[in-house]
py3Dmol code that shows the C-alpha trace and the ligand (Angstrom):
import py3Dmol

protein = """\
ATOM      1  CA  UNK A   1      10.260 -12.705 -37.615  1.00  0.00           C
ATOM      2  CA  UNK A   2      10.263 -12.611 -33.919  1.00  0.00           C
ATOM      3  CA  UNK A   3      12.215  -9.446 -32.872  1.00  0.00           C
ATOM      4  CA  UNK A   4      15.097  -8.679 -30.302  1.00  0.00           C
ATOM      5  CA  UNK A   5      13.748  -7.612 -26.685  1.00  0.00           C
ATOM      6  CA  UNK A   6      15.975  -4.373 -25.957  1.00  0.00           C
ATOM      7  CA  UNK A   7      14.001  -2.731 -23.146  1.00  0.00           C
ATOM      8  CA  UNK A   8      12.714  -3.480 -20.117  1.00  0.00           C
ATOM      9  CA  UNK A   9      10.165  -2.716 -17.553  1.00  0.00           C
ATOM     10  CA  UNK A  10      10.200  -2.341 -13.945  1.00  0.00           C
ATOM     11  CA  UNK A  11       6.999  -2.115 -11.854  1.00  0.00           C
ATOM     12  CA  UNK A  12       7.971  -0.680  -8.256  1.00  0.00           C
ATOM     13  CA  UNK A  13       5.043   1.617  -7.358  1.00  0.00           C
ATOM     14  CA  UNK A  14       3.457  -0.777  -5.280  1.00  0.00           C
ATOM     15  CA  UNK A  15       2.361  -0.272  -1.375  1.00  0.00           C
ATOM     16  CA  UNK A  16       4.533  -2.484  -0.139  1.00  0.00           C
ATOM     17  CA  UNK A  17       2.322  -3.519   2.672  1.00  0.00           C
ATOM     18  CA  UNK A  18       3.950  -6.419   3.638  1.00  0.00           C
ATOM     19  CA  UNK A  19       7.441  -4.809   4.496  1.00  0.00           C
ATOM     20  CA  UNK A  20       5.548  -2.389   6.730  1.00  0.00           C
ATOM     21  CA  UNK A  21       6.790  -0.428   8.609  1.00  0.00           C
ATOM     22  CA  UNK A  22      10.076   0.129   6.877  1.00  0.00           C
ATOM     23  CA  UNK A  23       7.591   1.122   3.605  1.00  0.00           C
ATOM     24  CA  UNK A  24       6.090   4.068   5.521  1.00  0.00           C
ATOM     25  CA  UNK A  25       9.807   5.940   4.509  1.00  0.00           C
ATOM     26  CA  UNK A  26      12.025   3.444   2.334  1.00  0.00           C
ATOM     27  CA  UNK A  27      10.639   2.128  -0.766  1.00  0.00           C
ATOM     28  CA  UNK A  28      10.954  -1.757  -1.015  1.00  0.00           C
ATOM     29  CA  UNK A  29      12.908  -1.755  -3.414  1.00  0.00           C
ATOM     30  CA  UNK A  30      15.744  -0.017  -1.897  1.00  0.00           C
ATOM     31  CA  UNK A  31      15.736  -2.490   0.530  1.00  0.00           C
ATOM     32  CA  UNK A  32      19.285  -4.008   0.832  1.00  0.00           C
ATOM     33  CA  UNK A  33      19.969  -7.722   0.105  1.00  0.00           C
ATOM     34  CA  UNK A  34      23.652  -7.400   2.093  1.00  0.00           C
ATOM     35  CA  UNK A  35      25.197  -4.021   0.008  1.00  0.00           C
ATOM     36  CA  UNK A  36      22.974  -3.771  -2.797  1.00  0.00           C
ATOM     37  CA  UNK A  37      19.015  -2.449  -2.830  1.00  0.00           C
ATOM     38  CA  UNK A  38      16.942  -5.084  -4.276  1.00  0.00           C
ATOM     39  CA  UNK A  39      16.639  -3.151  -7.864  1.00  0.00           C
ATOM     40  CA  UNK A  40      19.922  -3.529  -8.343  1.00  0.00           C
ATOM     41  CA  UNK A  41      19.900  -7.185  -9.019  1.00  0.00           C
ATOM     42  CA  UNK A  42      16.771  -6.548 -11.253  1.00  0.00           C
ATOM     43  CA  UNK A  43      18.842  -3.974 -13.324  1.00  0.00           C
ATOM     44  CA  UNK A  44      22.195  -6.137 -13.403  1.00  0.00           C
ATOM     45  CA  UNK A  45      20.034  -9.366 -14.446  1.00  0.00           C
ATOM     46  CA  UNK A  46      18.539  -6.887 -17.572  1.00  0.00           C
ATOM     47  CA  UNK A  47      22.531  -5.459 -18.260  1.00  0.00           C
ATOM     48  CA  UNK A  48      23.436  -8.660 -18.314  1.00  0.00           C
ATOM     49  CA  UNK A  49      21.666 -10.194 -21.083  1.00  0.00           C
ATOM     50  CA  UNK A  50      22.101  -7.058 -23.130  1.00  0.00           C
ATOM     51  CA  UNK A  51      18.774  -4.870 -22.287  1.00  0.00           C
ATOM     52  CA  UNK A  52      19.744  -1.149 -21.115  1.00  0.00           C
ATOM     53  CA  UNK A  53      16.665   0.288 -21.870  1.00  0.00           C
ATOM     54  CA  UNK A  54      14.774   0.395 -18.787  1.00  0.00           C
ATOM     55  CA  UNK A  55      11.807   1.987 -17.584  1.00  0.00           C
ATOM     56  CA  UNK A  56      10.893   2.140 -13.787  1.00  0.00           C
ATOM     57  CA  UNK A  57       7.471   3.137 -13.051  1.00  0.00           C
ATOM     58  CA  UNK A  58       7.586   4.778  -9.331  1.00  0.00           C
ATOM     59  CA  UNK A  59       5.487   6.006  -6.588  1.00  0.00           C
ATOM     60  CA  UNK A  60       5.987   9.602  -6.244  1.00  0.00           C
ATOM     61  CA  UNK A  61       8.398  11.131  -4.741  1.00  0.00           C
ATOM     62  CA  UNK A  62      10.195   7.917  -4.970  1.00  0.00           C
ATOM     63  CA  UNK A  63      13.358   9.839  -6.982  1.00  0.00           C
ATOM     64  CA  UNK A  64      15.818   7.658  -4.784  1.00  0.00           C
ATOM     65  CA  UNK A  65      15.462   4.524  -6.564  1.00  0.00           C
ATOM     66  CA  UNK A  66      16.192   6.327  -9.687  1.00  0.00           C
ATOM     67  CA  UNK A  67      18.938   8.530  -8.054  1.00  0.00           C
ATOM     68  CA  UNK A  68      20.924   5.506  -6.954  1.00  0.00           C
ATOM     69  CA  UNK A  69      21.301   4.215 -10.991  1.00  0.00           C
ATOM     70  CA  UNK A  70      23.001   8.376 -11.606  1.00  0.00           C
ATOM     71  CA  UNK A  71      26.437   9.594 -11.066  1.00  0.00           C
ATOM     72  CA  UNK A  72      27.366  10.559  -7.655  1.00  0.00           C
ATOM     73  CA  UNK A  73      29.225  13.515  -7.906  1.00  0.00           C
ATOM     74  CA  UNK A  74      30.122  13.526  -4.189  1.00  0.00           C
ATOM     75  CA  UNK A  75      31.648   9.935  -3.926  1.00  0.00           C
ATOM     76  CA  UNK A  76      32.970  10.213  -7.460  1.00  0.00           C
ATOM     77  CA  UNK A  77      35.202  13.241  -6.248  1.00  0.00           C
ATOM     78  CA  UNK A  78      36.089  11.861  -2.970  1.00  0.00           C
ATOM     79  CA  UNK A  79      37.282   8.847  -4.564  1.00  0.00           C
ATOM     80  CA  UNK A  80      39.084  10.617  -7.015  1.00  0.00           C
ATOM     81  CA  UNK A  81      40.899  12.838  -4.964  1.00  0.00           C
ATOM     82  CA  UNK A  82      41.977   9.947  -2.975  1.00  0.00           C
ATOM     83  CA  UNK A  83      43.329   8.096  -6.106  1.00  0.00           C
ATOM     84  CA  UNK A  84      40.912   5.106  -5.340  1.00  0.00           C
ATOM     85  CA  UNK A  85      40.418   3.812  -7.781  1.00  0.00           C
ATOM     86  CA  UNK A  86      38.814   0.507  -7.651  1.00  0.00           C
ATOM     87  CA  UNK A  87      35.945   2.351  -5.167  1.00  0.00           C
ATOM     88  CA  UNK A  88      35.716   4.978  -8.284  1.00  0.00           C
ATOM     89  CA  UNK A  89      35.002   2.237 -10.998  1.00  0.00           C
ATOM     90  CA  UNK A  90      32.978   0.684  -9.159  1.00  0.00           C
ATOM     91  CA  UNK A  91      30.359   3.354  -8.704  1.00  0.00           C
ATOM     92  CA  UNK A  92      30.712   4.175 -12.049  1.00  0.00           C
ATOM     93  CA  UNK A  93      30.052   0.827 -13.047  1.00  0.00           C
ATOM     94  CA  UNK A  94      26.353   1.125 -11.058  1.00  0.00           C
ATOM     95  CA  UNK A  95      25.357   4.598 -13.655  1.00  0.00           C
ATOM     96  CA  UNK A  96      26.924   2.562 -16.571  1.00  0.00           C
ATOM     97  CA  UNK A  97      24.266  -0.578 -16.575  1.00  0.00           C
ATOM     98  CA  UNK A  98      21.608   0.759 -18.301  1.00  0.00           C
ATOM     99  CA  UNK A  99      19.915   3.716 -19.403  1.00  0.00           C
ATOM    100  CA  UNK A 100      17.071   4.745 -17.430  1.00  0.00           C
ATOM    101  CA  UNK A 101      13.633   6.368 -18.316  1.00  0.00           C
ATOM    102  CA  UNK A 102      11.465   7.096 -14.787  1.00  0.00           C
ATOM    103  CA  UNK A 103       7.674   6.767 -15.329  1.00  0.00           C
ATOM    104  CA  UNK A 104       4.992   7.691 -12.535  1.00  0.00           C
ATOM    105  CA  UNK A 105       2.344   5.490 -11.449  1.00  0.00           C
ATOM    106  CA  UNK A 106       0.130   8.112  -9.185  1.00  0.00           C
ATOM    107  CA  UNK A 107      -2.381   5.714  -7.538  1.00  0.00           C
ATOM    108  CA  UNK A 108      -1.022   2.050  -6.822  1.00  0.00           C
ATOM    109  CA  UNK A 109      -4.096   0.141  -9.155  1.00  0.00           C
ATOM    110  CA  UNK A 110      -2.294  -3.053  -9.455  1.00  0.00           C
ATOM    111  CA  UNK A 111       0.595  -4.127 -11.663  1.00  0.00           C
ATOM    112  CA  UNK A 112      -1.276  -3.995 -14.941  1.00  0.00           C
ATOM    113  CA  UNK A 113      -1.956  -0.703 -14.506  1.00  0.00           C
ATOM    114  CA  UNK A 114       1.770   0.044 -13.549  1.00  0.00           C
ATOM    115  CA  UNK A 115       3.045  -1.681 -16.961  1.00  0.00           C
ATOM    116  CA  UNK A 116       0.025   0.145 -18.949  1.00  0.00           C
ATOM    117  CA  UNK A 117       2.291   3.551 -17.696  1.00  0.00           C
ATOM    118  CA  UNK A 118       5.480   2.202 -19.939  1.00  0.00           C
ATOM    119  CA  UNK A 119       2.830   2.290 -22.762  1.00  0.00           C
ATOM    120  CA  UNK A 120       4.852   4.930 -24.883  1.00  0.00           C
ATOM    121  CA  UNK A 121       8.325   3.784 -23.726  1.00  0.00           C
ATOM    122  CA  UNK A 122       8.091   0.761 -25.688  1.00  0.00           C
ATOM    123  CA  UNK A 123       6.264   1.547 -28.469  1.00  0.00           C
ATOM    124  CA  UNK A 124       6.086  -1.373 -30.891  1.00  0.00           C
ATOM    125  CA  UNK A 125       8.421  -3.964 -29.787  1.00  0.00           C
ATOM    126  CA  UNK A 126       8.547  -7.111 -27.660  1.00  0.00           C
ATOM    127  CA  UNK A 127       9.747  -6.029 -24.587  1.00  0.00           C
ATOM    128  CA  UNK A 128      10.960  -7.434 -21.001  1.00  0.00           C
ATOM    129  CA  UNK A 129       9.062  -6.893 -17.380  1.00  0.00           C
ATOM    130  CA  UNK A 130      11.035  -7.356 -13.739  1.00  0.00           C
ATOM    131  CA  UNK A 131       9.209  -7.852 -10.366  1.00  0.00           C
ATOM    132  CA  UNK A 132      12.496  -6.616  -8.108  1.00  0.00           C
ATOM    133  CA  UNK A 133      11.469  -8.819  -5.195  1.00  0.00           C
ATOM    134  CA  UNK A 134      12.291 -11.786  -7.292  1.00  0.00           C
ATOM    135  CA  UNK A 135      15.759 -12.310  -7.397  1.00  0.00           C
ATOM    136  CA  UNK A 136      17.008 -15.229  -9.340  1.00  0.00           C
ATOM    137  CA  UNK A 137      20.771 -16.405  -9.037  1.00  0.00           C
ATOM    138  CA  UNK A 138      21.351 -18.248 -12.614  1.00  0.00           C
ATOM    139  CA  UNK A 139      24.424 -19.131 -15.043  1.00  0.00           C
ATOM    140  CA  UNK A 140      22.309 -17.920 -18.217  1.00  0.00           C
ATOM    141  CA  UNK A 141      20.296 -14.369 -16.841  1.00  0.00           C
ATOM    142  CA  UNK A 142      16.666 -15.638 -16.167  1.00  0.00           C
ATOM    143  CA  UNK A 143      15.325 -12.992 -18.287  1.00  0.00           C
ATOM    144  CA  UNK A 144      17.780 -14.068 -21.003  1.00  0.00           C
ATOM    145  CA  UNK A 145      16.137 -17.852 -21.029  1.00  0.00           C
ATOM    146  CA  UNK A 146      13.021 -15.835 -21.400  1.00  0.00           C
ATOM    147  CA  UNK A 147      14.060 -14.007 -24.224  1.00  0.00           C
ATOM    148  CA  UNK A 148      15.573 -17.219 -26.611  1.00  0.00           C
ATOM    149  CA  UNK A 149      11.866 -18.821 -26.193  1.00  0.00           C
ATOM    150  CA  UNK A 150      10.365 -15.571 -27.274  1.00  0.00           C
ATOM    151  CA  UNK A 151      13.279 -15.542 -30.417  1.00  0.00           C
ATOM    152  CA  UNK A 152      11.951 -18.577 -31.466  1.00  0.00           C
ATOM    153  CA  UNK A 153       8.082 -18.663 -31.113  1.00  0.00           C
ATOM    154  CA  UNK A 154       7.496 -15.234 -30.853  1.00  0.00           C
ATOM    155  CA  UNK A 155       4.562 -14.108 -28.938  1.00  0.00           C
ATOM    156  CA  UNK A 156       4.430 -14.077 -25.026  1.00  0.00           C
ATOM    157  CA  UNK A 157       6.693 -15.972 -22.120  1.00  0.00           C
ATOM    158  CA  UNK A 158       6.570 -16.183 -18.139  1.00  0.00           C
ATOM    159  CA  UNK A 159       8.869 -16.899 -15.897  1.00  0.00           C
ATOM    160  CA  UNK A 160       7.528 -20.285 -14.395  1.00  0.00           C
ATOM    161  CA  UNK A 161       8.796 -22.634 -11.046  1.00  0.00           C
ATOM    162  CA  UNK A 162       7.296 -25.372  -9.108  1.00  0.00           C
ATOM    163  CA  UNK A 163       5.834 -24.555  -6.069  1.00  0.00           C
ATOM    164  CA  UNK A 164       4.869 -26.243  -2.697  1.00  0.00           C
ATOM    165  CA  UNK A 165       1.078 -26.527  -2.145  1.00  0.00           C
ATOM    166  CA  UNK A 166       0.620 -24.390   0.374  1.00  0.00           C
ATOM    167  CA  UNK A 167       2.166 -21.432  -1.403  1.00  0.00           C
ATOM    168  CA  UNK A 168      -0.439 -21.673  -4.422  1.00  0.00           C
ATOM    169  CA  UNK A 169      -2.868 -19.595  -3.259  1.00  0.00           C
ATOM    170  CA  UNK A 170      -0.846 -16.694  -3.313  1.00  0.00           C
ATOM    171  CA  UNK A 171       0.318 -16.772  -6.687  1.00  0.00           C
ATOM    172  CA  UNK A 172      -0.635 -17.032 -10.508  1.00  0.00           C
ATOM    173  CA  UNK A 173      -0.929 -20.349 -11.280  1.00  0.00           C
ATOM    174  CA  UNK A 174      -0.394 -22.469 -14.753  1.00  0.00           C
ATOM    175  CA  UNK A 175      -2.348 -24.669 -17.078  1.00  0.00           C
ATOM    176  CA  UNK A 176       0.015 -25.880 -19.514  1.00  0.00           C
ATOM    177  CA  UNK A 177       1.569 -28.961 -22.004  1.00  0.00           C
ATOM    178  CA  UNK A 178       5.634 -29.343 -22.096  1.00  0.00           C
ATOM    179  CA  UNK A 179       6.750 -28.697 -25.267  1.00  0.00           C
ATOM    180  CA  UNK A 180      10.581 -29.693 -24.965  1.00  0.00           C
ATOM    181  CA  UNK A 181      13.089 -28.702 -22.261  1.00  0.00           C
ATOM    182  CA  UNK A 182      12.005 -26.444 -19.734  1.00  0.00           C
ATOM    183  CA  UNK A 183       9.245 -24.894 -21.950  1.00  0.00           C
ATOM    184  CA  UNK A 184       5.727 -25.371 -21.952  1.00  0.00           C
ATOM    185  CA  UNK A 185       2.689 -24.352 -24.511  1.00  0.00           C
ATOM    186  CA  UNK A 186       0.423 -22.260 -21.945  1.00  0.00           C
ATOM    187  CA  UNK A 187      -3.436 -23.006 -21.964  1.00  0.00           C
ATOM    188  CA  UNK A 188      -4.150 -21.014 -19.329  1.00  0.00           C
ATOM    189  CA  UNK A 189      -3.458 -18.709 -16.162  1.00  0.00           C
ATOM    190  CA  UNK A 190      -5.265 -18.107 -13.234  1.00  0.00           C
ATOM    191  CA  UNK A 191      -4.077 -15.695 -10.287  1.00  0.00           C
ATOM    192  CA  UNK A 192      -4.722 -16.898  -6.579  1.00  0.00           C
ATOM    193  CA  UNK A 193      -6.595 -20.027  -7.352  1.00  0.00           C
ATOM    194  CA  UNK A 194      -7.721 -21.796  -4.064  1.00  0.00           C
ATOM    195  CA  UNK A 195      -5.444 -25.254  -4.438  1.00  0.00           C
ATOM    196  CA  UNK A 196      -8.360 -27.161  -5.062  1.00  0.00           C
ATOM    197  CA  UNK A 197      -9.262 -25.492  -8.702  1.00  0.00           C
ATOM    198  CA  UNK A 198      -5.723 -24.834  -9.054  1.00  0.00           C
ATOM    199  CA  UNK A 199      -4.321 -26.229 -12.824  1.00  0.00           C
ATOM    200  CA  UNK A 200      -0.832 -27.303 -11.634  1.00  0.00           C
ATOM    201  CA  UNK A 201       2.096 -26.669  -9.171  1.00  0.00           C
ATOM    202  CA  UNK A 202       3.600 -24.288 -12.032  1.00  0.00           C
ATOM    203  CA  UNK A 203       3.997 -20.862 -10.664  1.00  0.00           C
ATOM    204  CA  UNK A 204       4.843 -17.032 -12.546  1.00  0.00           C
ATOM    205  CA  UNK A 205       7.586 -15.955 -11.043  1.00  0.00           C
ATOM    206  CA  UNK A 206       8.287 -12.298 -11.945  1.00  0.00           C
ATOM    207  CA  UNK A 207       9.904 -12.102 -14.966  1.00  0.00           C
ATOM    208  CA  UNK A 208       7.696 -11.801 -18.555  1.00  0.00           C
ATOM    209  CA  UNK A 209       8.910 -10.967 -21.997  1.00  0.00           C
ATOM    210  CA  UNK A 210       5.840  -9.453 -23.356  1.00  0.00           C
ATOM    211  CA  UNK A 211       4.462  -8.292 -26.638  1.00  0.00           C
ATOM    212  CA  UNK A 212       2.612  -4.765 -27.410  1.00  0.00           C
ATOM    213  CA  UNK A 213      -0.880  -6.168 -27.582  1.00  0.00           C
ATOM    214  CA  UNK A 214      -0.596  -6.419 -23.953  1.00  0.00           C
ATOM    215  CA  UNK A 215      -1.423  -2.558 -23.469  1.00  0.00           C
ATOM    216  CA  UNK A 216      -4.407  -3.127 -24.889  1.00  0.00           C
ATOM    217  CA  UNK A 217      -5.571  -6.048 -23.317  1.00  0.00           C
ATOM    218  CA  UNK A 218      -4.390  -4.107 -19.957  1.00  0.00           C
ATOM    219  CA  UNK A 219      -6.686  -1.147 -20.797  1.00  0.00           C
ATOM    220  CA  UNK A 220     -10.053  -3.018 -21.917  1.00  0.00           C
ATOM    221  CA  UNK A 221      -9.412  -5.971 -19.486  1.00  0.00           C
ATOM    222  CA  UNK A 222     -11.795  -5.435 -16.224  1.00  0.00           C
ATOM    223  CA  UNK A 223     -10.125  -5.645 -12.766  1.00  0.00           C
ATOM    224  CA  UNK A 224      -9.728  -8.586 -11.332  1.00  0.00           C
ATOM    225  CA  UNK A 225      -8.608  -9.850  -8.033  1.00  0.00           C
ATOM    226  CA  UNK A 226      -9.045  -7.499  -5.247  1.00  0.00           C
ATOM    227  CA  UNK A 227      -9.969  -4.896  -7.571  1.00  0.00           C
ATOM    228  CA  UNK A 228      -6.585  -4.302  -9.101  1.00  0.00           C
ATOM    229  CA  UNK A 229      -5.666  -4.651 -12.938  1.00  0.00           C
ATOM    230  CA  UNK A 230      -3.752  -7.503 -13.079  1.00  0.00           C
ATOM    231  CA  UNK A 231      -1.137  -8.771 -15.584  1.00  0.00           C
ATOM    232  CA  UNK A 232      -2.019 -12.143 -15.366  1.00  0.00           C
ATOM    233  CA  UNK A 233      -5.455 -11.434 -16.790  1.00  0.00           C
ATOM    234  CA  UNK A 234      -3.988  -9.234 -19.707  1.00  0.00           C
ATOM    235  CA  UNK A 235      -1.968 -11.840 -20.548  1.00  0.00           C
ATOM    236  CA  UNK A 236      -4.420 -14.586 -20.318  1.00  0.00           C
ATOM    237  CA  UNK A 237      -6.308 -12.830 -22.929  1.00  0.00           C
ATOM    238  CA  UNK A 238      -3.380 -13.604 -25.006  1.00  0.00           C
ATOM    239  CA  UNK A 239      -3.832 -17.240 -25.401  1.00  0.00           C
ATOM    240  CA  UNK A 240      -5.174 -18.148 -29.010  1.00  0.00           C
ATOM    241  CA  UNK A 241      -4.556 -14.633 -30.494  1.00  0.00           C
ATOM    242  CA  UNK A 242      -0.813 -15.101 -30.350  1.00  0.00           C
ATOM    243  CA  UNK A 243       2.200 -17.935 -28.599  1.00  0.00           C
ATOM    244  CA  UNK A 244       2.102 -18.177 -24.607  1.00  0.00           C
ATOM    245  CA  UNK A 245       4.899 -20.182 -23.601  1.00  0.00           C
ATOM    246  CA  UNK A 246       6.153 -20.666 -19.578  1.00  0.00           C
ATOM    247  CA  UNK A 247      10.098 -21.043 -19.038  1.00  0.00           C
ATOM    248  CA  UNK A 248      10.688 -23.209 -16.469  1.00  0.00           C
ATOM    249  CA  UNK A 249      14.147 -21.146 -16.048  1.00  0.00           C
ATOM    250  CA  UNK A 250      17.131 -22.442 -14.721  1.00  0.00           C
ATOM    251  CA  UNK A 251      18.235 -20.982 -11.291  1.00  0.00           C
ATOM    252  CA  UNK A 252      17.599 -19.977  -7.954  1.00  0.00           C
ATOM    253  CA  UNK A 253      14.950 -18.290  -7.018  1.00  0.00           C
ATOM    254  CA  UNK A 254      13.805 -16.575  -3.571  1.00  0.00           C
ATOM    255  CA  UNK A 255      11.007 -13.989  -3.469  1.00  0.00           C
ATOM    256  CA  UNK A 256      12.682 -11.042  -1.433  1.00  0.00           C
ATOM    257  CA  UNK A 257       9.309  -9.512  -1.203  1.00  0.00           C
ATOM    258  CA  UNK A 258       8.678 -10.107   2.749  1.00  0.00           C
ATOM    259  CA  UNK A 259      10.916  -9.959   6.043  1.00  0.00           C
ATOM    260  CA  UNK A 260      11.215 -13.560   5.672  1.00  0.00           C
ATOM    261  CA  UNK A 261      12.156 -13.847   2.224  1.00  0.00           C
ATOM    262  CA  UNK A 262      14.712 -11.091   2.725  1.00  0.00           C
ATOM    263  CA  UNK A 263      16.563 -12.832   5.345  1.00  0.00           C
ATOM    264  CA  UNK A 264      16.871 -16.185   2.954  1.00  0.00           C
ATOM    265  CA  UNK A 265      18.178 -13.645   0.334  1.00  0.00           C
ATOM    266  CA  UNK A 266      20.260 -12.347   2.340  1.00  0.00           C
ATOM    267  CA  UNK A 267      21.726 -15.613   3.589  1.00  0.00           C
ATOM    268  CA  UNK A 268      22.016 -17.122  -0.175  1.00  0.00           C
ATOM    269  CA  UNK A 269      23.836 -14.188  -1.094  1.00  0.00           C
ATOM    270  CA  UNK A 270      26.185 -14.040   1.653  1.00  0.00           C
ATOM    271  CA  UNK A 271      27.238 -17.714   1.138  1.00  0.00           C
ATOM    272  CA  UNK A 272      27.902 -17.351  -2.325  1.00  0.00           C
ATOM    273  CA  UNK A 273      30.105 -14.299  -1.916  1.00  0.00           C
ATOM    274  CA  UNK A 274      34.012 -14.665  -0.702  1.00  0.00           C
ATOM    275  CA  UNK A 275      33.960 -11.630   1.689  1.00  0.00           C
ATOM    276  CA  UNK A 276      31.384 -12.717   3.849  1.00  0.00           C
ATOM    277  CA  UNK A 277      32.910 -16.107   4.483  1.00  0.00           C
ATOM    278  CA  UNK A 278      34.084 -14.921   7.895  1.00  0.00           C
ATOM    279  CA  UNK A 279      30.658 -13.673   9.043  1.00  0.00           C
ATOM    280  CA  UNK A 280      28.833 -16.658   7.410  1.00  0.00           C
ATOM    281  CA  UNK A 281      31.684 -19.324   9.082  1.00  0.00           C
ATOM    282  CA  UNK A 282      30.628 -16.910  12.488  1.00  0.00           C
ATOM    283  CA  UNK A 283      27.382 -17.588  12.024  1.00  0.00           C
ATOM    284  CA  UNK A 284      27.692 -21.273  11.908  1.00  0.00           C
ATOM    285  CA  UNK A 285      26.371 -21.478   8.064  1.00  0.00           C
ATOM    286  CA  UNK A 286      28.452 -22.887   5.118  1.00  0.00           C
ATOM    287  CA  UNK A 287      29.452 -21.835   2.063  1.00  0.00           C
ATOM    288  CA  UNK A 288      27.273 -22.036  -0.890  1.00  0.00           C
TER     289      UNK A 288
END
"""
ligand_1 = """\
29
UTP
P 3.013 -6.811 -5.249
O 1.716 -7.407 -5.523
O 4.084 -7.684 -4.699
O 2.767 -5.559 -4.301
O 3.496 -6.115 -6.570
P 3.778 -4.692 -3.468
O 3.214 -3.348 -3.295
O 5.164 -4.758 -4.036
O 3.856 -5.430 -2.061
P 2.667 -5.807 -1.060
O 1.916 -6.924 -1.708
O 1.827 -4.579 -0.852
O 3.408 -6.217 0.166
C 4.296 -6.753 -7.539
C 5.138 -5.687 -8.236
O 4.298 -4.755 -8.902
C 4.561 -3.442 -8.465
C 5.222 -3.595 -7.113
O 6.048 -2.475 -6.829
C 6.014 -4.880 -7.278
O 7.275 -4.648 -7.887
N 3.279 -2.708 -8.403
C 2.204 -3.278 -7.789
C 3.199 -1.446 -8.958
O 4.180 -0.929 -9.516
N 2.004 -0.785 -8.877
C 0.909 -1.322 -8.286
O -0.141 -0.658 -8.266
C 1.020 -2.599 -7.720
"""
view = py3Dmol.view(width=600, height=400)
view.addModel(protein, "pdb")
view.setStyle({"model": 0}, {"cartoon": {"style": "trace"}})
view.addModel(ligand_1, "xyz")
view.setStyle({"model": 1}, {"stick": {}})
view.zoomTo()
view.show()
């Protein structure tokens, strides 16, 4: 019987290299999309569909991004004293999403090797993993349409999404048979294919639900591309031994993970929200 995901997983130790130089002191995923550091959408997408276990595996020295999810004494009192209290909820609302567990990833050896870390934290259960650049603007939480496939076939699920040609190369790409709505029976993965050996358009986007038996696959899996352990290889190793299934969710998505792909977050989000209708009317844009 296919169990309940109740935790989650979020890789952030990477370099960052291609937000430099804003890496060299502010960790990408403190980055703001408008008011909110990119993490926070990861951890409200997770509240939302009723995970609040979640495990962030840092760089260290990177406290802040776990510091931002605590109380702030300082703002909580100043906003207290001042009787405001719609600014008061609201940062109490930001410590209240989810309970969170910091893990260390010392040396940046790929994501594999930054999920391997969350080893203990999820012991024996199916369990969710966010990529924060990847925000995804949805009715039903991405990770939640995720989470029903795994429910009913058990096993493994990635986040999947059609893709332009030329952006193939610079993801993991899909081999796989639609099995009803939105779902497909996964035959195989392949990271960075050059578009001529590439299976489909179907990209991972970064949101998994994953089972256990990926730590081991993690650990006596060899690197991969560029040298680092990767996930998609773990999970390859999958297929056969247990269900792979892609979700071709429902939603927008934009990978916030470059300068580029910030701005377009940026400008989705401000269109969608009623308090920037001023600046995105200024800016000759129009609402979402
Ligand atoms: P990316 O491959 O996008 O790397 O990692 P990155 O460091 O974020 O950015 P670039 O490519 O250098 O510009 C995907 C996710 O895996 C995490 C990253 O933090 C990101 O959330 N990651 C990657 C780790 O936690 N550890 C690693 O060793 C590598």
């Amino acid at each position: 019987m296919p169990q309940k995901v109740r935790k989650a997983v979020i890789p952030a130790a990477g370099l960052g290299t291609r937000f430099l130089p804003v890496t060299r002191a502010v960790p990408k995923p403190l980055l703001p999309v408008l008011d909110r550091p990119l993490i926070h959408y990861a951890v409200a997408e997770a509240a939302a569909a009723g995970i609040d276990q979640i495990a962030m595996v840092l760089s260290p020295g990177d406290d802040a991004i776990a510091d931002y999810f605590r109380p702030n004494v300082r703002l909580e009192r100043a906003f207290g004293e001042r009787g405001d209290a719609v600014r008061l909820a609201q940062q109490k609302e930001i410590n209240g999403l989810a309970e969170i567990t910091v893990l260390e990833q010392t040396v940046a050896r790929g994501l594999g090797h930054a999920v391997l870390m969350a080893r203990d934290f999820v012991g024996d259960e199916p369990f969710a993993v966010f990529l924060p650049d990847d925000l995804i603007w949805s009715v039903t939480p991405a990770i939640a349409q995720l989470a029903r496939i795994s429910e009913e076939h058990g096993g493994s699920v990635v986040a999947a999404k059609r893709v332009p040609q030329e952006a193939i190369p610079n993801l993991g790409i899909i081999d796989a048979e639609s099995v009803g709505h939105g779902v497909h029976r996964v035959r195989g993965l392949v990271e960075k294919p050059p578009l001529e050996k590439a299976p489909s358009d179907l990209a991972i986007i970064g949101r998994y639900i994953l089972t256990p038996g990926v730590f081991d696959r993690i650990e006596y899996g060899s690197a991969g591309a560029l040298g680092e352990i990767q996930l998609t290889d773990a999970i390859a190793a999958a297929i056969g031994v247990e269900p792979v299934h892609a979700c071709e969710f429902e939603g927008d998505h934009i990978d916030a993970g470059t300068p580029a792909g910030m701005l377009a977050a940026t400008i989705y989000e401000a269109r969608r929200r009623p308090e920037f209708s001023d600046a995105v009317a200024a800016l000759g844009l129009t609402r979402a």
